[in-house]
N, C-alpha and C positions, 0 to 999 in steps of 0.2 A: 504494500500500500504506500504513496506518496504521501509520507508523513506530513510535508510543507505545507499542504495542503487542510490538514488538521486542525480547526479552529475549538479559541477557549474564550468563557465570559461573554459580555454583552452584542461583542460579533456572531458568535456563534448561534447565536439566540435570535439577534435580527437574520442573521442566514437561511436556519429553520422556519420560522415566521414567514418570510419571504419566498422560500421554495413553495410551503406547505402553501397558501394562501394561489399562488399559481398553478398548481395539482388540482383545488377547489377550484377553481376558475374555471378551466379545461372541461372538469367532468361533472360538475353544475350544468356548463355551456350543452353537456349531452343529452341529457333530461326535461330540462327546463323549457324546449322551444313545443313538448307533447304538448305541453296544455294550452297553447297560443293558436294550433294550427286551424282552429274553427277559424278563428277571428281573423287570422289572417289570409285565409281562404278568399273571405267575406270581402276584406279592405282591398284585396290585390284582383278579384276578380281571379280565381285558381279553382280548378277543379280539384276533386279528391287526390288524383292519380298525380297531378304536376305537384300539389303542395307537400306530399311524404319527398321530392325530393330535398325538402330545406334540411329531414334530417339524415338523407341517403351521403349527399354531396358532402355533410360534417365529419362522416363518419367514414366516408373513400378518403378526402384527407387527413385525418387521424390517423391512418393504419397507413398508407403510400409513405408518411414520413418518420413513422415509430420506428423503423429499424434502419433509420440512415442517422437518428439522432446522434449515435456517437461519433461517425464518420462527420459528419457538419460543425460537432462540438471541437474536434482533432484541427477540422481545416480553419475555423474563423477564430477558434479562442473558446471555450464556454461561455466566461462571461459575455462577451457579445454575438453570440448564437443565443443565449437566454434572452438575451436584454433585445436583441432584434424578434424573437417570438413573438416575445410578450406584446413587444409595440406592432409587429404585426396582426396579432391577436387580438386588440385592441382597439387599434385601425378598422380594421373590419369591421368591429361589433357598433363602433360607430354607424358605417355605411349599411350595415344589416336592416339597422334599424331607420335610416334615409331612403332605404330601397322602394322604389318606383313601380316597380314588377316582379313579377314571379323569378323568372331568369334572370335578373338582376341579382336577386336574394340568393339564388342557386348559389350564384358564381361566389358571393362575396364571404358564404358559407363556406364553400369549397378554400376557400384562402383561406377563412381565420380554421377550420380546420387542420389547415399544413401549420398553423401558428399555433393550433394548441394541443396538438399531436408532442408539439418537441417537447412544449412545457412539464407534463406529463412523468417524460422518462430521466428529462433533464434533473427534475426535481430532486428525482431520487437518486439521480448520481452523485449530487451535488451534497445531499442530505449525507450522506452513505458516506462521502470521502472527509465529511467535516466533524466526523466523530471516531476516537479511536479505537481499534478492533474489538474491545471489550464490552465499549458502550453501542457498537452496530446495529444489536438487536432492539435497544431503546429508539434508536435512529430510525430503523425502519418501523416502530409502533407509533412512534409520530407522525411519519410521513401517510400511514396504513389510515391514521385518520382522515386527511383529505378524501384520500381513494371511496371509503367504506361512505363517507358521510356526502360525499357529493352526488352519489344517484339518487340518495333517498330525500335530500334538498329541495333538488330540480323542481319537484311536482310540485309542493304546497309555495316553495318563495314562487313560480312561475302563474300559479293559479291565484295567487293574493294581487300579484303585480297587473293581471289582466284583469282580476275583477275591479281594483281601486285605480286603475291608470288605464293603461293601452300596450298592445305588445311591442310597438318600437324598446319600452323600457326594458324589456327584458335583457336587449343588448345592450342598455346605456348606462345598467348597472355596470357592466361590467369597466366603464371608462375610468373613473378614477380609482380602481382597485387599480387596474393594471398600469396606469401615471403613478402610482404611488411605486410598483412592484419595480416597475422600470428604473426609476431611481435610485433605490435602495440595490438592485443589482449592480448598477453600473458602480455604485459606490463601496458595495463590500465582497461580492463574489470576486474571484479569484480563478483565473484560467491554469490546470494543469501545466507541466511545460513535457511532458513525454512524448509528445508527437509533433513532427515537423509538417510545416502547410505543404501539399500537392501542385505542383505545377497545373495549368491548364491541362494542357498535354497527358500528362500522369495519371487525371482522373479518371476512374472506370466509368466513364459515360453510358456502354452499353449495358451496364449492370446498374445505372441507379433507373435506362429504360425499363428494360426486361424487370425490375422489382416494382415500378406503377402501375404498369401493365398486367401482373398478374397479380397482383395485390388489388388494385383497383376495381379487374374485372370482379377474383374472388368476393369484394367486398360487395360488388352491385347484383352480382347472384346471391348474396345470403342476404340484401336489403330490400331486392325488387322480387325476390323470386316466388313467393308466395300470393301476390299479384298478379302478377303475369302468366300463372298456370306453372310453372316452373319449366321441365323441358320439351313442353308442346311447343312454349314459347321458343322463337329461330331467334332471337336478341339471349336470352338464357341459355339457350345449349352452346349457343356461338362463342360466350364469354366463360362458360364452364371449360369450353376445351381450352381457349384463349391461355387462363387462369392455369391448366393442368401445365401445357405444353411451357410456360410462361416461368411457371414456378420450377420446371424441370431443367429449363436450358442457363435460370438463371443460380440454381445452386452450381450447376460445371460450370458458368462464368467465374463465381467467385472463387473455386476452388484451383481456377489457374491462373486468375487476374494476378500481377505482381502487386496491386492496389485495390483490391478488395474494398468495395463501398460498405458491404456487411460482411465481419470477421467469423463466419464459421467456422473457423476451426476451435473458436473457443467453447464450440457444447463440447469436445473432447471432454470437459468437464463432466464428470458425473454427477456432481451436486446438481449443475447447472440444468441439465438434462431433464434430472426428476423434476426439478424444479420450474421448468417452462412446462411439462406435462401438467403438472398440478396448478398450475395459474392459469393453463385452459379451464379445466375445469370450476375451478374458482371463480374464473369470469363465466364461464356456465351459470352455477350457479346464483353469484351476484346479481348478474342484471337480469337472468330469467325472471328468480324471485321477483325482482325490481318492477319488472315489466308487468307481470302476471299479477299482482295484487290488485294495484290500481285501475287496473282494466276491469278487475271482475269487481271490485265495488262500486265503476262509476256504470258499466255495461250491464250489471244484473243489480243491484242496491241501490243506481240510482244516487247515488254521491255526487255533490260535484270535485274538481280539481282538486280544491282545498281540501274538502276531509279528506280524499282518500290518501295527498300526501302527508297532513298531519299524523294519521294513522300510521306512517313507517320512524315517525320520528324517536317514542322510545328503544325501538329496536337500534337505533343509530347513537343515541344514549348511552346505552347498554352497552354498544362495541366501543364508544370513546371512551368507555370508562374502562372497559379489559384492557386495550390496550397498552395502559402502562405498567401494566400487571403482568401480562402476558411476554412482555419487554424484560421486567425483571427476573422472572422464571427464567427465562432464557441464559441472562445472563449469569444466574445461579446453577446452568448445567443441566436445565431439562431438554429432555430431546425430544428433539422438532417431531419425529415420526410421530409419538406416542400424542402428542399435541395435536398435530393436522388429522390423526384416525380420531379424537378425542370429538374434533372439532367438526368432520363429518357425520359422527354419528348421531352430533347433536342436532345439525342441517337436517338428518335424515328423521328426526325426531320432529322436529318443525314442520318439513311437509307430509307427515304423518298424523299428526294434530292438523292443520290444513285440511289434508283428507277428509277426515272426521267430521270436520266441524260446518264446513262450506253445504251450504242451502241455499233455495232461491229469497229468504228474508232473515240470514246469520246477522245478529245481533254486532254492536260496536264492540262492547266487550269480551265478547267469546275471542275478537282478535288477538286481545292486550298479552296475555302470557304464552299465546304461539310465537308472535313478533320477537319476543324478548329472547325464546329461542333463537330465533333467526340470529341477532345482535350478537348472542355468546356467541353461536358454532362461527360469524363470519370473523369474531375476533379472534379464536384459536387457527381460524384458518391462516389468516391474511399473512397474519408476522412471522409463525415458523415457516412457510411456502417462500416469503419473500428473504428472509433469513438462510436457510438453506438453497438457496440457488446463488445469492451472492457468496457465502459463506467462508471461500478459497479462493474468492477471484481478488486480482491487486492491481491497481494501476489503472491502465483503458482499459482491464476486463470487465472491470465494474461497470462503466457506461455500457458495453457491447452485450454487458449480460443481463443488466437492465433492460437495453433494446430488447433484445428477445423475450421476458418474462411481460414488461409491458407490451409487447405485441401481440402472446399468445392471451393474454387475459383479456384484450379488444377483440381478439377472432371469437374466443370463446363467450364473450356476452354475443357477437354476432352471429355466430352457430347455434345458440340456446336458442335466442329471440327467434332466429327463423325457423328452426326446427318444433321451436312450442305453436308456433302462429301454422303451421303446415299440420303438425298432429292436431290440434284443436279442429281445423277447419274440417279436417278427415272425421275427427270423432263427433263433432256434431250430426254429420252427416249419419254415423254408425247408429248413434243414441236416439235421434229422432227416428229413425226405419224401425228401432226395435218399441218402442214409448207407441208409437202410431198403429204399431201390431196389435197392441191390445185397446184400441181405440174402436172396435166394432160400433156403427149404429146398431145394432143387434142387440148390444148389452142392455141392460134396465138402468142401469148405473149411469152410462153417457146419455144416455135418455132422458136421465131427470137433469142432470147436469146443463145439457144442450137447453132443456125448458124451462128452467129455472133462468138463466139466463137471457132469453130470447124474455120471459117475463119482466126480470129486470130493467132491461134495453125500451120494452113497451111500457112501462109506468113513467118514461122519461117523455112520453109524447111519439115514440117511433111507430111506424107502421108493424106488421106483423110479417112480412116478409124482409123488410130492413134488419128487425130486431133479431129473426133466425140466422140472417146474415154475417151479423156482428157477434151471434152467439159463439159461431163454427170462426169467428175470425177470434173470438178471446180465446177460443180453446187453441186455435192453432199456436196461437203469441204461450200460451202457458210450456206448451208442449217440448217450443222451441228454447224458450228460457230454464225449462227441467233440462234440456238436451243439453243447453252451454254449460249450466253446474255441472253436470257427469263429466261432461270436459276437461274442465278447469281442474275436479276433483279428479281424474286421470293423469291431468299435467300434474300434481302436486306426488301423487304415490309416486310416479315415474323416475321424479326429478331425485324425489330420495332416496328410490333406491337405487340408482345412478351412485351416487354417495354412497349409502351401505356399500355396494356393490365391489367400490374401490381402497376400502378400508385393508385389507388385508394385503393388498400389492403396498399401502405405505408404509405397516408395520416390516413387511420384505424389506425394504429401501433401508441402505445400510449408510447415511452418512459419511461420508470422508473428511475426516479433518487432517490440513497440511501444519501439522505442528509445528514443524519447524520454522514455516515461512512466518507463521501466528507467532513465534517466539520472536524473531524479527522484529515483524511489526510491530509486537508490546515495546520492545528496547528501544524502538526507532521514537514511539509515541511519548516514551518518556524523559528522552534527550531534547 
């Protein structure tokens, strides 16, 4: 580890502050634009299908520049690779919310995305290299707070912002966060000095192509593809192969580049390894949950914005507060393995409770002590995951190894998201065919049901053929709405035993610790 780099006291503390606060930024920015896109539908003149891309385009440049962050950090300096993020990230949120049109908004999203993609991985490099190897694991439980607490933010600060202002604000929050963030970088971070700038010439240009390219496509298949029919659609299959062939020609780029845009050769690591496998999953799980709550209180409950993000905030409590806990275990010797199975099984206990409890009218409170689950198992997860993948890296491996664990935890909330939004739409379909089997007019049952209602519908003033109408039209709406609970309650068993399911491959997972280099570093940190 570059001990120089090491900070003590009141620096260190604004350093922290300053990273942690542009991580929130970042992944606030992800969440936050859900609960806008009515309204901005409305203002800009957008259909349904144009306005999901304000958050397809955020979320193509998030992931195209996650794994170049360390190479960008190497070539301009950190500190000003941060400090131009931020103010490009900033810039944008500005113009996001000046935007004029739809495609306007697309494009200007797609930038502050490549702006707040860096933020993200930067942060945690930056976190990581300013604390020494002892205290690392406190390092990453503070940084673990932005992460855990910025999805579950987005919904209720974004729902309060539209209901009491207009959505431009939701970008113009973010102005003087990031004038303040920009300042304070330029004035106390600190750029490594281990790597020398790249020539024009020198750079691997065809491999920072070939990584847009296939990241990009991969990203607009797992963000359109559920839409678009998936591979009936010729724009989907095209970008699936695009994606395969993309991602294939550009590991043998980097593997013979003299100048490697992305440093694979450093998953050689085994920490590093487990550890980007496990933060797929992790981002799996995170933003599924994330996604899947909200939806089925505002879509079946009938909530708006506000509650149903209110409703994740003690769960995010919960985790802020494990993890300084969870940070000092660590640093007392406990191992990660027994942590992250700990912290699964807890995940899998949450959406097992989930399971349980989800009806077409589940109560506010039946949520309160599932969520609180959710909170532990995402605190045990976060820090040992992100603790064991850094754990033996020293120098630029830290940023490169960052790269990759923040990359797989965006693929994997992207892989969840479209794969719960594809099963759901399938299981609806399964749930209704089998609910409508036993719906004979024949029964005595749906008989009185059907007249009872059609009765109801006629004391309001309707005709007697309107009101059998509306009968067979309630029962269908009931039918459909039983169908989406069985759903949701399928996404929820699925998702944890996904979890169970991987508990026992991380108890396998044998940690490597490089003792000797660990001995190093302490002697280095205390000179």
């Amino acid at each position: 580890m570059n001990d120089s780099l090491i900070e003590y006291g009141p620096r260190r503390v604004i350093i922290t502050i300053t990273a942690i606060f542009c991580a929130l930024l970042e992944i606030v920015d992800t969440t936050i634009v859900n609960v806008a896109l009515n309204d901005m539908k409305g203002n800009l003149g957008a259909t349904l299908n144009e306005i999901g891309w304000v958050i397809t385009a955020y979320a193509i440049g998030n992931v195209i520049i996650v794994p170049m962050t360390s190479w960008l950090g190497a070539q301009f300096g950190r500190r000003n690779y941060f400090a131009a993020s931020i103010m490009i990230f900033t810039v944008f949120s500005f113009l996001c919310g000046h935007a004029s049109g739809i495609w306007q908004l697309v494009f200007y999203r797609f930038v502050q995305g490549l702006g707040g993609g860096a933020l993200l991985v930067t942060s945690q490099t930056i976190i990581t290299e300013s604390y020494p190897p002892e205290k690392r694991s406190m390092a990453q439980a503070i940084y673990g707070l932005g992460v855990i607490i910025g999805p579950t933010l987005g919904p209720p600060l974004g729902g309060y912002i539209v209901e009491h202002y207009s959505w431009p604000y939701i970008f113009y929050i973010n102005i003087p966060i990031g004038a303040i963030a920009t300042l304070l970088t330029l004035q106390f971070v600190r750029s490594p000095k281990y790597a020398a700038k790249k020539l024009a010439s020198e750079v691997d240009w065809l491999g920072i192509g070939l990584l847009a390219i296939s990241v990009g496509s991969l990203q607009y298949v797992l963000e359109r593809g559920q839409e678009e029919d998936w591979f009936s659609s010729t724009i989907i299959l095209s970008l699936a192969i695009t994606a395969v062939f993309g991602f294939f020609f550009f590991i043998w780029r980097e593997l013979i580049a003299k100048n490697p845009i992305v440093e694979l050769r450093v998953l050689k690591n085994g920490n590093l390894r487990v550890g980007t496998i496990l933060s797929f999953i992790l981002g799996f799980g995170l933003y599924g949950s994330t996604f899947i709550i909200p939806l089925y209180c505002q879509s079946i409950l009938g909530w708006t914005a506000q509650q149903s993000g209110a409703l994740m905030i003690p769960a995010a409590l919960t985790t802020a507060f494990m993890m300084p806990l969870i940070g000092k275990m660590l640093q007392k010797g406990a191992k990660v393995q027994v942590l992250v199975a700990i912290g699964m099984f807890i995940f899998f206990m949450y959406s097992f409770w989930g399971y349980r409890i989800l009806t077409p009218d589940t109560g506010k409170d039946a949520f309160f002590w599932m969520l609180i689950f959710r909170g532990l198992g995402m605190g045990l997860l976060f820090i040992p995951i992100t603790a064991l993948s850094l754990s033996t890296l020293k120098g630029q491996e830290i940023g490169q190894g960052a790269s990759f664990t923040g990359m797989m935890r965006q693929l994997g909330g992207s892989f969840g998201i479209a794969m719960i939004t594809t099963f759901m739409a399938r299981q609806n379909i399964v749930h209704r065919s089998a609910l409508v089997s036993h719906l004979s007019t024949d029964n005595p049952v749906v008989q009185q049901r059907v007249l009872a209602l059609q009765r109801g519908a006629m004391a309001h003033g309707n005709s007697p053929d309107f009101s059998l109408k509306t009968a067979y039209q309630t029962i269908e709406y009931m039918v459909m709405r039983q169908a989406a609970v069985l759903s949701y309650m399928d996404v929820f068993l699925y998702l944890g035993m996904m979890f169970l399911f991987c508990i026992p491959f991380v108890l396998m997972v044998k940690a490597k610790k490089d003792k000797k280099a660990e001995k190093v570093d302490l002697s280095e940190a205390m000179h």
